[in-house]
C-alpha positions in Angstrom: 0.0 0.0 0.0 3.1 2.3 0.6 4.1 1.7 -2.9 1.2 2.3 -4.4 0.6 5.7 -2.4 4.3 6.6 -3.1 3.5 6.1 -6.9 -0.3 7.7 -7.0 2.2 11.4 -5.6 5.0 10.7 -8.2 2.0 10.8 -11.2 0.3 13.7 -9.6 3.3 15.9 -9.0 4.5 15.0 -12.6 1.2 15.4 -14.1 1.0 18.8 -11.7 4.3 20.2 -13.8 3.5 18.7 -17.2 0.5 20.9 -17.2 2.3 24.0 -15.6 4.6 23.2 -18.3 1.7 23.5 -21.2 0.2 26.5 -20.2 4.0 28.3 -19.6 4.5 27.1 -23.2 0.7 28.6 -24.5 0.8 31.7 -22.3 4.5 32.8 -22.8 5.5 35.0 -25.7 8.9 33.0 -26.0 7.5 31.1 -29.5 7.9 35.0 -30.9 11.6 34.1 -32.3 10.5 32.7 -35.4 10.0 34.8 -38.8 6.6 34.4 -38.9 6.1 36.1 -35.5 8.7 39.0 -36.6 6.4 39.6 -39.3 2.9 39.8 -37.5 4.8 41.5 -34.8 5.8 44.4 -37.5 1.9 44.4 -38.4 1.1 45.0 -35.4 3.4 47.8 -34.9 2.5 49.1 -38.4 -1.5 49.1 -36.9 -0.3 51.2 -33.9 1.3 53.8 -35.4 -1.0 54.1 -38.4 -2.8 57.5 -36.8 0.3 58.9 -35.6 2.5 58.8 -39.2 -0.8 59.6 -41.0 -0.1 63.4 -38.7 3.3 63.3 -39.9 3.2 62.4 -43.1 4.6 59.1 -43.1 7.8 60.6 -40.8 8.6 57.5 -37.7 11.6 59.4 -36.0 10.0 60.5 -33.1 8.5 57.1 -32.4 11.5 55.1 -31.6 11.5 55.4 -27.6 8.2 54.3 -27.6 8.9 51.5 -30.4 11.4 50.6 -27.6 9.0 49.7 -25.1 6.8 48.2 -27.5 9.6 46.0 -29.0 10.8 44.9 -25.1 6.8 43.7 -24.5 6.8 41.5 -27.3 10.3 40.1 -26.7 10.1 37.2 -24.4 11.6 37.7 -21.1 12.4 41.4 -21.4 9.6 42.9 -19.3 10.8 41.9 -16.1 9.1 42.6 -12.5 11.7 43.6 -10.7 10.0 42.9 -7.1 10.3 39.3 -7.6 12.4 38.8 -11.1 10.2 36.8 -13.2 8.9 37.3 -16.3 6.0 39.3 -17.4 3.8 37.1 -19.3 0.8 38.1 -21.6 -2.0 36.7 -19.5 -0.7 38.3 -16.2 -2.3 41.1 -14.9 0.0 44.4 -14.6 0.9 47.4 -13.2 3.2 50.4 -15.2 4.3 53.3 -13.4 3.7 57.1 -14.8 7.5 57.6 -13.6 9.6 55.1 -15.1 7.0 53.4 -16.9 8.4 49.9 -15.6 6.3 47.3 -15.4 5.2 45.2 -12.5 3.2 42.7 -11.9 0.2 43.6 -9.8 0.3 41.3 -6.6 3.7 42.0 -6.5 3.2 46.3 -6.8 0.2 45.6 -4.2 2.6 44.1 -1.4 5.1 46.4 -2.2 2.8 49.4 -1.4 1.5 47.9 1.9 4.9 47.1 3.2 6.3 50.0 2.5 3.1 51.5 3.9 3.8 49.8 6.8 7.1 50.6 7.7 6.2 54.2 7.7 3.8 53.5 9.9 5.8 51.8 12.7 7.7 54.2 12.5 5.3 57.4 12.9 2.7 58.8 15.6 -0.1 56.6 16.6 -1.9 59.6 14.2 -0.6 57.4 11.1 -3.9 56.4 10.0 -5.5 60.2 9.7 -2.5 61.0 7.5 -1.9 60.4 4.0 1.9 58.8 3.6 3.3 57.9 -0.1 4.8 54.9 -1.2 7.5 54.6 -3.6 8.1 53.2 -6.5 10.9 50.7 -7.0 12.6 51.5 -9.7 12.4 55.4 -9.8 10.9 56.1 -6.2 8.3 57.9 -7.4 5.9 58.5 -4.8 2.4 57.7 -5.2 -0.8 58.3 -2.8 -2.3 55.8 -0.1 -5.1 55.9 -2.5 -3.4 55.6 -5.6 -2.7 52.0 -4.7 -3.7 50.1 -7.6 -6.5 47.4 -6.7 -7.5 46.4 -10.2 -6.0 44.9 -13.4 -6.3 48.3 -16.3 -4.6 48.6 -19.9 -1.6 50.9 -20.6 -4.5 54.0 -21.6 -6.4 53.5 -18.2 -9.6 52.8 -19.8 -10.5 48.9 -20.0 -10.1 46.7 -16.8 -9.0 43.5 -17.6 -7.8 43.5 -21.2 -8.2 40.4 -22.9 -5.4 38.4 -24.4 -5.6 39.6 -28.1 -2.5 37.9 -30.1 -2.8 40.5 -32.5 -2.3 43.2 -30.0 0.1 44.4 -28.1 0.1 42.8 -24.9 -1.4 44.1 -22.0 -3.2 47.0 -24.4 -7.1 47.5 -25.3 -6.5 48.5 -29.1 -8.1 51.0 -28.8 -7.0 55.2 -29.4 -4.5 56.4 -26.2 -5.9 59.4 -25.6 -3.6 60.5 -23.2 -2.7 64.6 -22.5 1.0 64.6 -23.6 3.4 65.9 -21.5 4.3 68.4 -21.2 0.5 69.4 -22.0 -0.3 71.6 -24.9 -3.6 70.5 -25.7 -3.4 67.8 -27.6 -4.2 63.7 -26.7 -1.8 60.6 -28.2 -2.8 59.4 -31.3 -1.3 55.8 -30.5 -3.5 52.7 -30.1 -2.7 51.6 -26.3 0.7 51.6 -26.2 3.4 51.0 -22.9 6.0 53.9 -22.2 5.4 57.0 -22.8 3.7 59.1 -25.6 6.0 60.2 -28.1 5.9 64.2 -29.1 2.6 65.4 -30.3 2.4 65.4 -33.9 -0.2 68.3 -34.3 0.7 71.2 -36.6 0.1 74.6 -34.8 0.6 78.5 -36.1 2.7 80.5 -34.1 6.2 83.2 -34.1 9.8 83.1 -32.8 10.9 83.7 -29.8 11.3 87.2 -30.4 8.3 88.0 -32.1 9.6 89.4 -34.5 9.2 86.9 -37.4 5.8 86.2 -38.8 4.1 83.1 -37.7 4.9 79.5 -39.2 2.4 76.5 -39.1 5.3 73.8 -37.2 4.3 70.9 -35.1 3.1 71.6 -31.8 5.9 69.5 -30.5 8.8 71.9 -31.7 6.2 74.9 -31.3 9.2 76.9 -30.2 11.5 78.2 -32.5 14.2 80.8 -33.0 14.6 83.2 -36.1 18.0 83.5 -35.4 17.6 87.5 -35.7 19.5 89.6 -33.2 16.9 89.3 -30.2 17.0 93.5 -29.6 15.3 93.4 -26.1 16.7 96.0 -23.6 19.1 94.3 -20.9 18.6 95.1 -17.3 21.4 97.4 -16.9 19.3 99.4 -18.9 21.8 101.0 -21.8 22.5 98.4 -23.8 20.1 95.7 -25.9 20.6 92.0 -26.3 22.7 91.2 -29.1 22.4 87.4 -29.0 20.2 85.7 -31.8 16.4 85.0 -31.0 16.4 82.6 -27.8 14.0 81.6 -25.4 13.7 82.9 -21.6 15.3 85.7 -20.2 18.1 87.8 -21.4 21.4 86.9 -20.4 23.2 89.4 -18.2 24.5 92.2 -20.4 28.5 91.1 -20.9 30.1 94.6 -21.3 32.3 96.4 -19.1 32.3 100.1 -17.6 34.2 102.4 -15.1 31.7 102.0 -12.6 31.4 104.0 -8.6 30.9 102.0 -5.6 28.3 103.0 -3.6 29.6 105.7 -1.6 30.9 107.7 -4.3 34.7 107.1 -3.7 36.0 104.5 -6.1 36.0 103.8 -9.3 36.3 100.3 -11.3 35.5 98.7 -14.2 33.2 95.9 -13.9 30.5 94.1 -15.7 27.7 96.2 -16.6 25.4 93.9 -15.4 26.1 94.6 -12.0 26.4 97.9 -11.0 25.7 98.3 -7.7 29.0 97.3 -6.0 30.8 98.3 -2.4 34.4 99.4 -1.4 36.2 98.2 1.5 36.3 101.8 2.9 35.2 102.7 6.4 32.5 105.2 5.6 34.5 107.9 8.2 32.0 110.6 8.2 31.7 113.3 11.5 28.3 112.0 12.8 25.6 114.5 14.6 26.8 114.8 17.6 30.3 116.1 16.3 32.2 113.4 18.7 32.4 110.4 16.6 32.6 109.3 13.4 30.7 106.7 10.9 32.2 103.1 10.9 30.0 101.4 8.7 31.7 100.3 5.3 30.7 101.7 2.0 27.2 102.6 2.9 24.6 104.6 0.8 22.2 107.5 2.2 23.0 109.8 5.4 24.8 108.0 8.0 22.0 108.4 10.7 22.2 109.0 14.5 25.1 108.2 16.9 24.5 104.9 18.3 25.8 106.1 21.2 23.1 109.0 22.1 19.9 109.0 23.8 19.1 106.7 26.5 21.1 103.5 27.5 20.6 100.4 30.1 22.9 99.8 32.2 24.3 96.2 31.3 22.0 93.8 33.3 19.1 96.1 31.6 17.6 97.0 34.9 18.3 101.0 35.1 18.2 103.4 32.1 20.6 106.6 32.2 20.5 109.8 29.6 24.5 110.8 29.5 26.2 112.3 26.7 27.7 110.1 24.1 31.3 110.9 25.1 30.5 108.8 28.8 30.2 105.4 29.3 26.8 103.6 31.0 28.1 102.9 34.5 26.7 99.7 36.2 23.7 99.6 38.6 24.9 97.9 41.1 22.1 95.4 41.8 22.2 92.4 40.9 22.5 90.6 37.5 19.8 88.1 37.4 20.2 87.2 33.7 19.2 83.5 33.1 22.2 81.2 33.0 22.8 78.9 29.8 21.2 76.2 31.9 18.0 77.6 31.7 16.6 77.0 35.1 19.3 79.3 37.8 19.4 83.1 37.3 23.3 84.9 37.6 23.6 86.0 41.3 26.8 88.6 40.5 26.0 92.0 40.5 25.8 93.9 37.6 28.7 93.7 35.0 29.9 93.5 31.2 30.4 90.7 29.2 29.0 87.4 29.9 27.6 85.8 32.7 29.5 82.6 34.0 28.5 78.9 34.0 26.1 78.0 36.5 27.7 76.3 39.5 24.8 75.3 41.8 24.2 71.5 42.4 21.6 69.8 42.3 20.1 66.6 42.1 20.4 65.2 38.6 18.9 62.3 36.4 20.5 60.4 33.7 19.2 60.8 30.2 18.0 56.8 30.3 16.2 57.9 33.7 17.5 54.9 35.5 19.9 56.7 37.7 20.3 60.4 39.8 23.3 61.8 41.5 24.1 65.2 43.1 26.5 67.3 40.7 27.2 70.8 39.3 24.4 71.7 37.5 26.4 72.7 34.2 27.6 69.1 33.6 25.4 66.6 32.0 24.9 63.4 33.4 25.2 60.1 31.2 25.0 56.9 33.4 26.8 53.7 31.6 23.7 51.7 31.2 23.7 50.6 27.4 19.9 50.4 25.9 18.6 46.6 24.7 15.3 48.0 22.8 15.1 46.7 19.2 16.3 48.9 17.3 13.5 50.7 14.1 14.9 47.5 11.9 13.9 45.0 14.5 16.9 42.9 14.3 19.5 44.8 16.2 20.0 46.4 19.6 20.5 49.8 20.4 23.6 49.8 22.3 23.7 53.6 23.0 24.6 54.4 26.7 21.9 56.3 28.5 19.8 56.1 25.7 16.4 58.4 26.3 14.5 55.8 24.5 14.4 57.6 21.5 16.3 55.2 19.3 18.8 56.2 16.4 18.2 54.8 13.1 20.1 51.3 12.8 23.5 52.4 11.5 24.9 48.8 10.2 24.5 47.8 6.1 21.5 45.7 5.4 23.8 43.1 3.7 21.0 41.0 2.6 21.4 39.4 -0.9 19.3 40.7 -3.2 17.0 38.7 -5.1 18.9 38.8 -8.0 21.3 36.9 -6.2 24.5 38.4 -7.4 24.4 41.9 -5.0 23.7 42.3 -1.7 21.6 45.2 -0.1 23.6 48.3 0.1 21.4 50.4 2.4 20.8 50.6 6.2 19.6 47.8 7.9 15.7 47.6 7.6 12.3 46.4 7.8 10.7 44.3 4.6 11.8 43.6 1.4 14.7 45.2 0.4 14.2 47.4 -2.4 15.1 45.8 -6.4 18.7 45.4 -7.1 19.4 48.6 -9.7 22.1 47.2 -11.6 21.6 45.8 -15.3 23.1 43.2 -17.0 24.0 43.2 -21.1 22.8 39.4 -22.2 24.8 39.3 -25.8 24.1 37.2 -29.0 27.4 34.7 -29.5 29.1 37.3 -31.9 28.5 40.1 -29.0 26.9 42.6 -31.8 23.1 41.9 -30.7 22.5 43.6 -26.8 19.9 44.0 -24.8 19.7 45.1 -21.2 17.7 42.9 -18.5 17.6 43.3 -14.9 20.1 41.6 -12.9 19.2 38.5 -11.8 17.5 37.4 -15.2 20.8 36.9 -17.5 20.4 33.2 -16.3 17.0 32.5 -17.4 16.5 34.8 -20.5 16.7 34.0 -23.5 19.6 35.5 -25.9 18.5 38.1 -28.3 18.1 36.8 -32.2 20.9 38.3 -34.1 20.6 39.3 -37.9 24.4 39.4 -38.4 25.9 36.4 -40.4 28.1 33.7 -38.3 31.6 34.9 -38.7 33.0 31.3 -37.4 35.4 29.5 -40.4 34.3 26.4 -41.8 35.5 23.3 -40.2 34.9 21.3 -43.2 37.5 21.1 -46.5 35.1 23.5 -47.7 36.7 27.7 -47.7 33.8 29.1 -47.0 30.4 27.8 -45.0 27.1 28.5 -46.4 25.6 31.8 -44.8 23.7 31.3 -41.5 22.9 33.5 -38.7 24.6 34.3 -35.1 23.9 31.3 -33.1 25.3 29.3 -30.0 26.2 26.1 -30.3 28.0 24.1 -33.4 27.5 25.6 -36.6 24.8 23.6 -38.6 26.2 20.8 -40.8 27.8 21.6 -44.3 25.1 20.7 -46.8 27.4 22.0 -49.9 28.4 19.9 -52.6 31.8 17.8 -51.5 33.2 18.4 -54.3 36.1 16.3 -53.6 38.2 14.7 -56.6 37.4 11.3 -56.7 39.8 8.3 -58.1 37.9 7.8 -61.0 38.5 11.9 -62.0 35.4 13.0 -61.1 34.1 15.6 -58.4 31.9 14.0 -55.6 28.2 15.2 -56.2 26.4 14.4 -52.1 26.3 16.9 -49.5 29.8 17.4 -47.4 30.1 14.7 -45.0 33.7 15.7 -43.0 31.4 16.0 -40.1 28.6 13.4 -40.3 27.2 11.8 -37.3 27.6 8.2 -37.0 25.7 6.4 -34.3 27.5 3.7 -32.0 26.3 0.5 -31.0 27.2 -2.3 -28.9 29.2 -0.3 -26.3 27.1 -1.1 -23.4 25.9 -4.8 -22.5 22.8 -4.8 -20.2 23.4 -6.3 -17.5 19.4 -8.4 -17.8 16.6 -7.4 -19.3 15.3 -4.9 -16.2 18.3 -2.9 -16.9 17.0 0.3 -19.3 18.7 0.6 -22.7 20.9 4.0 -22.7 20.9 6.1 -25.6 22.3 6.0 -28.8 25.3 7.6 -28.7 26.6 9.7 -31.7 30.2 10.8 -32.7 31.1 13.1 -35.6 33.6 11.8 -38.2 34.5 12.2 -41.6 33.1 9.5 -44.1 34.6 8.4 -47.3 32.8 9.4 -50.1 30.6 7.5 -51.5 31.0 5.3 -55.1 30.7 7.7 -58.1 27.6 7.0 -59.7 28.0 9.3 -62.8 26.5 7.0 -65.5 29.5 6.0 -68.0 28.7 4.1 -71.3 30.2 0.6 -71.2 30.1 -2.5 -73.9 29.9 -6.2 -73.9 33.4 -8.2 -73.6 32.2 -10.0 -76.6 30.6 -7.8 -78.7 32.0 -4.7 -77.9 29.3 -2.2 -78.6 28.2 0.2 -76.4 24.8 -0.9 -73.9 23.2 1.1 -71.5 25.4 3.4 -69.1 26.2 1.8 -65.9 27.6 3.6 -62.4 31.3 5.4 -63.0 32.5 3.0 -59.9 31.0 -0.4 -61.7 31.9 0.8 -65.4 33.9 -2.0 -66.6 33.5 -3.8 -69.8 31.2 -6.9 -68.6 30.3 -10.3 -69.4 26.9 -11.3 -71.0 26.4 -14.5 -69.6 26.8 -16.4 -72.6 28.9 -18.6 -74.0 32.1 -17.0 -75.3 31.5 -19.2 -78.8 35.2 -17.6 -80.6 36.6 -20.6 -83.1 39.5 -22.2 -81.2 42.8 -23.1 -83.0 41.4 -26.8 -83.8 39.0 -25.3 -86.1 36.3 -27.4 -85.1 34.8 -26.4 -81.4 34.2 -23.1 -79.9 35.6 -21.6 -76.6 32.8 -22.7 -74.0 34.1 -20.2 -71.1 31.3 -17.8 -69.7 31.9 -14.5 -71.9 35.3 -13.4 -71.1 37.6 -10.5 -72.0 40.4 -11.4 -74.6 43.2 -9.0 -74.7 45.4 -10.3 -78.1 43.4 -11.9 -81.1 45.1 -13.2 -83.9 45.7 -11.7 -87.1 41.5 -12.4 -88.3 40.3 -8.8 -87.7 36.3 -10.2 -87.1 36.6 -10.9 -83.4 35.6 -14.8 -84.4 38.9 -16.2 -83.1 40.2 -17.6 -79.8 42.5 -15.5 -78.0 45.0 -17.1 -74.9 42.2 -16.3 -72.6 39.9 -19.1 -74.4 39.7 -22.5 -73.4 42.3 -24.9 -75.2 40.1 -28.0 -76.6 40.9 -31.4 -75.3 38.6 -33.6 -77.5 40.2 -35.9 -79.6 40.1 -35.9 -83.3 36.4 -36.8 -84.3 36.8 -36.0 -88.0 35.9 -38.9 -90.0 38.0 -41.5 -91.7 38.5 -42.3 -95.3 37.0 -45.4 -96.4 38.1 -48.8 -95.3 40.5 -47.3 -92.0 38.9 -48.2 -88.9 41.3 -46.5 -86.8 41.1 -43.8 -84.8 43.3 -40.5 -86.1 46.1 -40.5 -83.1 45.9 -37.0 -83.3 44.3 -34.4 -80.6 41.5 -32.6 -82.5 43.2 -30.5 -85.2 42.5 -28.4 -88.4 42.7 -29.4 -91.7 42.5 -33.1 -92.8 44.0 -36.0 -90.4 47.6 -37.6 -91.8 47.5 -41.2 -93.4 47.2 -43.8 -90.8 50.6 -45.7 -90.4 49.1 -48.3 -88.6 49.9 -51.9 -89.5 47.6 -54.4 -90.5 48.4 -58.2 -90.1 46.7 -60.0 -93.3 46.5 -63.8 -93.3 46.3 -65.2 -97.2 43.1 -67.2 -98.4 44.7 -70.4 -96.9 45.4 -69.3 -93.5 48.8 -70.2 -93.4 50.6 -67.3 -94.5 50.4 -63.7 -92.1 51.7 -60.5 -93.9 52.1 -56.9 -92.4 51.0 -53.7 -94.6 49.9 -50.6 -93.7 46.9 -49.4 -93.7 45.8 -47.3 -96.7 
C-alpha cells in the first residue's frame, strides 16, 4: 500500500508540472523568435502607429523610444518585474508606473505598497492612519498616494479593466486610441493605439512666431512649437543702456557682458566691472563726523546719510535694569544690583551683581537624572549626566539592539549595512539595515548574442533564465569542413549547422563527388554497453562526428559487352567495366572445329582475323580428340588431338592372313 501511495504522488506531482509546463509554453511570448512572428509583430506595430505617421506624413523618427518599449513587450523575457524577477507574461495582470514606466506585476506592486506603507507607519505617531503617507516606486521612487494603490488589473490607456489576451495586439493594451494629455501638456491627446512607455511628441501642426516676435508666424508641429529666427533678439538688458545682441532665444536675457568704469556706492572708487552689476561696495570705512560732532561713521561703504550716533539718547545699564541719559562721550556705569540674567542652563538666574560681558557657568548642584532615567546623583548643574547603562530596545529594523549608553528611549536609526542578498542573487543590499523587502537590485546586465553585436539590457538577476536576443548578423565562425567558406547562416550558439554544400572532392575515377559534405557526419555507436538483464534500461544512442569516405561515383558511364564490344546502357562510373553477358564466349579455337565454351570473357590479343571470331590465350584450349571422319576402309582412330585441316594417313599396321590361312603378312593401312 506504501508503494502504491508513493506512486499515485510521483504521477500527480508529474502530471501537476507537465501541465504547468503547457500552459507556460501557450501563455508565454517565448515562441515570438520565429519569422513568422517577426512579421505579425511588424503588423502589429504598423496598426499602432498608423494614426500617428498619418499626422506626420509618413515621418517615424519620433516614435522610436516608444517603439522601444513596444519591442521589449513582445520580446520574451524582457519585461521583467523587478519585485520578484520573473517574467512578465501576456495573461498576467500588470501594473506600469507614470514615472519610469516599468512594469510590474500587480500582486507584487500591491505588497510592495503595503509594506512600504507599513514601515512608515511603525515608524510614525499613533496619528498614522489620519494621514496620508506615499509609497514609492521601486525602480524610480516615485511616490504615489495611499489611495493611488492600484486594486485592479487596467490597460496601458487606463480605460478597459481587464484587457483580454488579443495575439494580435500588443500585450497588455485594449486597441483601442490612447488618448492620453502629452506631457508636457499643450492641448493635444496621443494618437497611439494603447501603447506602454510613454507618448511620443505630439504630432499636431500649430501657427505660431519666434521667440522674439519678430518673425511672422509659421504652421510647425506643436511638439517643436518653439523656434528661434535667429535675428538679433534687440530686447533691452537690465542694466538698462544696452540691448541684447544674441540671436532670437527663449527665456530671459542673459546678463549684459560689457564692461564700464563703474562708482561704488559711496561715491569714492571707481572700477571697471560688468555692466550687469552695477551696484557694487568698497572696503572703505565710511569715516563721516556724525551728529553729535564726537564720533565718526564706521560702517563700510554705505549709501544715504549715515544716521544718528549709536551712542546717544538713553542707555541700560548692562543687566538692563536702570536706564541713564549721558552724553555720548561717557560710558553707561553699572547699577549695582544684581545681575539676574538666566544662566545657559535655563533654570538658575546669575547671582553677580551687575557687570559687562558674559555671565559665568552655573555652579549650583543639584540633584540630577540620567538621560535613560535609570539613575540620579548630586553634581554641578552645568555638567550633564550620562550613566553607563547601554539600551537593549530593538532597534527601528527589529533585528539589532540599540547599544547607545543612556539612551532616552528615542532610538537612532540602525547604523549597520542591510547586507542582505538581493534577489537577484548576485548583490547584496547596500542600504541601512531595515524592515521588509529590500528594495530591487538597480544594476543591469547586457545578455549578448554569440558574436557580442546583438544587446539587450535585462535586470540583474535574469541573465540566467532569459533568452539571448536573435541576431541578424551572419556567423563569422570558419568552416570546419574542406570546404573555404560555409554557407551563410545566422549568429547562433552552439555548433554551426552541418555543411550541406556539394563535397566536391576529386574522386579516383577523375570525377568531383556530387552528395552533401560529410567531414562532419554523425555516426551512431552501438554495442558499447551490454545490459546487465533485461530490467536494466537501454541508454541512448550515442553519436560521434567523423568524416566518411565518399561514396562510389555513380556518374552514368557508357560501357560494352566483352564479346561484342558495342556500347549498352550506361552503368555507375564506380561499376563501369566492360562486362560479361552471360553467354557462352562461342570464338573458333585453334582446332578449327569447337568453340571456346568459357562464360563471356575479355580477350586481350586476337590473332591476325580482324572479325573478333577467333580464340585468344584467354579461351579455353580443346581437349577432345580428333572426331573428324576416316576415309574409307581405316577403322582407326586419327592419333591426333583434334586439329585443323584433314588428319595424316594412318601408319598403322595391318596383319593380313592369305586365303589359306597359313601365310600372315604386315601392310599398312591405306
Amino acid at each position: 500500500l506504501s508503494s502504491l501511495k508513493k506512486f499515485d504522488e510521483i504521477k500527480k506531482a508529474n502530471q501537476a508540472a507537465a501541465k504547468k509546463l503547457i500552459e507556460d509554453q501557450l501563455s508565454s511570448s517565448s515562441e515570438d523568435d520565429d519569422e513568422d512572428a517577426e512579421v505579425k509583430q511588424g503588423k502589429i506595430l504598423d496598426k499602432t502607429f498608423t494614426i500617428y505617421t498619418s499626422q506626420t506624413d509618413g515621418d517615424a523618427s519620433e516614435l522610436e523610444r516608444t517603439r522601444q518599449y513596444m519591442n521589449e513587450a513582445f520580446q520574451s523575457g524582457a519585461m521583467t518585474c523587478l519585485i520578484c524577477i520573473a517574467s512578465v507574461k501576456r495573461n498576467q495582470a500588470v501594473w506600469s508606473c507614470c514615472g519610469c514606466f516599468c512594469i510590474f506585476h500587480l500582486v507584487c506592486i500591491q505588497k510592495w505598497a503595503k509594506d512600504s506603507l507599513f514601515l512608515v507607519s511603525s515608524l510614525t505617531d499613533d496619528d498614522f492612519g489620519k494621514k496620508d503617507y506615499p509609497w514609492p516606486c521601486p525602480k524610480c521612487r516615485f511616490e504615489y498616494k495611499r489611495s493611488e494603490t492600484p486594486s485592479r488589473y487596467y490597460c496601458y490607456c487606463g480605460k478597459v479593466e481587464n484587457p483580454t489576451v488579443d495575439p494580435w495586439l500588443v500585450p497588455h493594451s485594449c486597441g483601442q486610441i490612447c488618448e492620453r494629455e502629452f506631457k508636457p501638456s499643450c492641448g493635444h491627446k496621443c494618437l497611439l493605439l494603447c501603447h506602454p512607455g510613454p507618448c511620443p511628441p505630439c504630432p499636431k501642426m500649430v501657427t505660431t512666431t519666434c521667440h522674439c516676435k519678430k518673425a511672422k508666424p509659421v504652421p510647425r508641429r506643436c511638439s517643436a512649437k518653439e523656434w528661434s529666427c535667429h535675428l538679433p533678439c534687440g530686447r533691452t538688458l537690465l542694466c538698462g543702456q544696452h540691448a541684447c545682441e544674441n540671436s532670437c532665444h527663449a527665456g530671459d536675457c542673459q546678463p549684459c557682458p560689457r564692461v564700464s568704469k563703474q562708482r561704488c556706492i559711496c561715491g569714492r572708487q571707481t572700477a571697471e566691472r560688468l555692466c550687469a552689476s552695477p551696484q557694487w561696495q568698497c572696503d572703505q570705512v565710511c569715516g563721516k563726523h556724525l551728529p553729535c560732532g564726537n564720533h565718526t561713521c564706521e560702517q563700510v561703504c554705505h549709501a544715504g546719510p549715515c544716521g544718528d550716533c549709536p551712542r546717544s539718547g538713553k542707555r541700560s545699564c548692562p543687566c538692563g535694569k536702570t536706564k541713564f541719559t549721558l552724553p555720548c562721550t561717557e560710558d553707561v556705569p553699572t547699577c549695582g544690583d544684581s545681575c539676574d540674567k538666566v544662566l545657559e542652563c535655563g533654570i538658575h538666574k546669575c547671582s553677580q551683581r551687575c557687570h559687562r560681558g558674559p555671565c559665568e557657568i552655573c555652579r549650583q548642584e543639584v540633584e540630577k537624572q540620567c538621560r535613560c532615567g535609570k539613575h540620579t546623583k548630586r553634581m554641578p548643574c552645568h555638567k550633564p549626566y550620562l550613566c553607563e547603562t547601554k539600551c537593549t530596545k530593538i532597534r527601528d529594523c527589529q533585528k539589532h539592539q540599540c547599544r547607545r549608553k543612556c539612551c532616552s528611549g528615542n532610538c537612532p536609526p540602525c547604523d549597520q549595512v542591510c547586507g542582505r542578498t538581493l534577489g537577484c542573487r548576485n548583490h547584496k543590499c547596500p542600504s541601512g539595515c531595515h524592515r521588509g523587502s529590500c528594495n530591487p537590485c538597480p544594476e543591469t546586465v547586457d545578455v549578448k548574442c554569440n558574436c557580442g553585436k546583438t544587446v539587450i539590457k535585462v535586470p540583474c538577476g535574469r541573465e540566467r533564465t532569459i533568452r539571448p536576443p536573435k541576431c541578424k548578423q551572419l556567423c563569422s565562425r570558419p568552416p570546419t569542413c574542406h570546404h573555404s567558406t560555409q554557407e551563410k547562416h545566422y549568429c547562433h550558439f552552439g555548433r554551426c549547422p552541418p555543411c550541406r554544400q556539394p563535397c566536391q572532392k576529386t574522386l579516383t575515377c577523375g570525377h568531383l563527388c556530387p552528395v552533401s559534405c560529410h567531414d562532419e557526419a554523425l555516426v551512431k555507436q552501438t554495442g558499447l554497453h551490454q545490459s546487465a538483464g533485461p530490467w536494466e534500461q537501454p541508454s541512448e544512442p550515442a553519436f560521434i562526428q567523423t568524416a566518411l569516405p565518399c561514396p562510389p561515383c555513380k556518374v552514368p558511364i557508357p560501357v560494352y559487352v566483352l564479346k561484342k564490344k558495342k556500347n549498352v546502357s550506361p552503368l555507375p562510373c564506380h561499376s563501369a567495366n566492360p562486362y560479361s553477358c552471360k553467354r557462352f564466349c562461342g570464338r573458333l579455337l585453334d582446332c578449327q572445329n569447337h568453340t571456346c565454351m568459357k562464360e563471356c570473357h575479355r580477350v586481350t590479343k586476337l590473332n591476325s582475323n580482324a572479325d573478333g571470331k577467333k580464340a585468344g590465350p584467354e579461351c579455353s584450349q580443346c581437349e577432345e580428340e580428333c572426331t573428324k571422319p576416316r576415309p574409307p576402309g581405316c577403322p582407326h582412330q586419327c592419333v591426333l588431338p583434334c586439329h585443323p585441316g584433314d588428319c595424316p594417313s594412318c601408319l598403322q599396321m595391318l596383319k593380313i592372313k592369305c586365303h589359306c590361312k597359313l601365310s600372315v603378312l604386315y601392310v599398312e593401312c591405306l
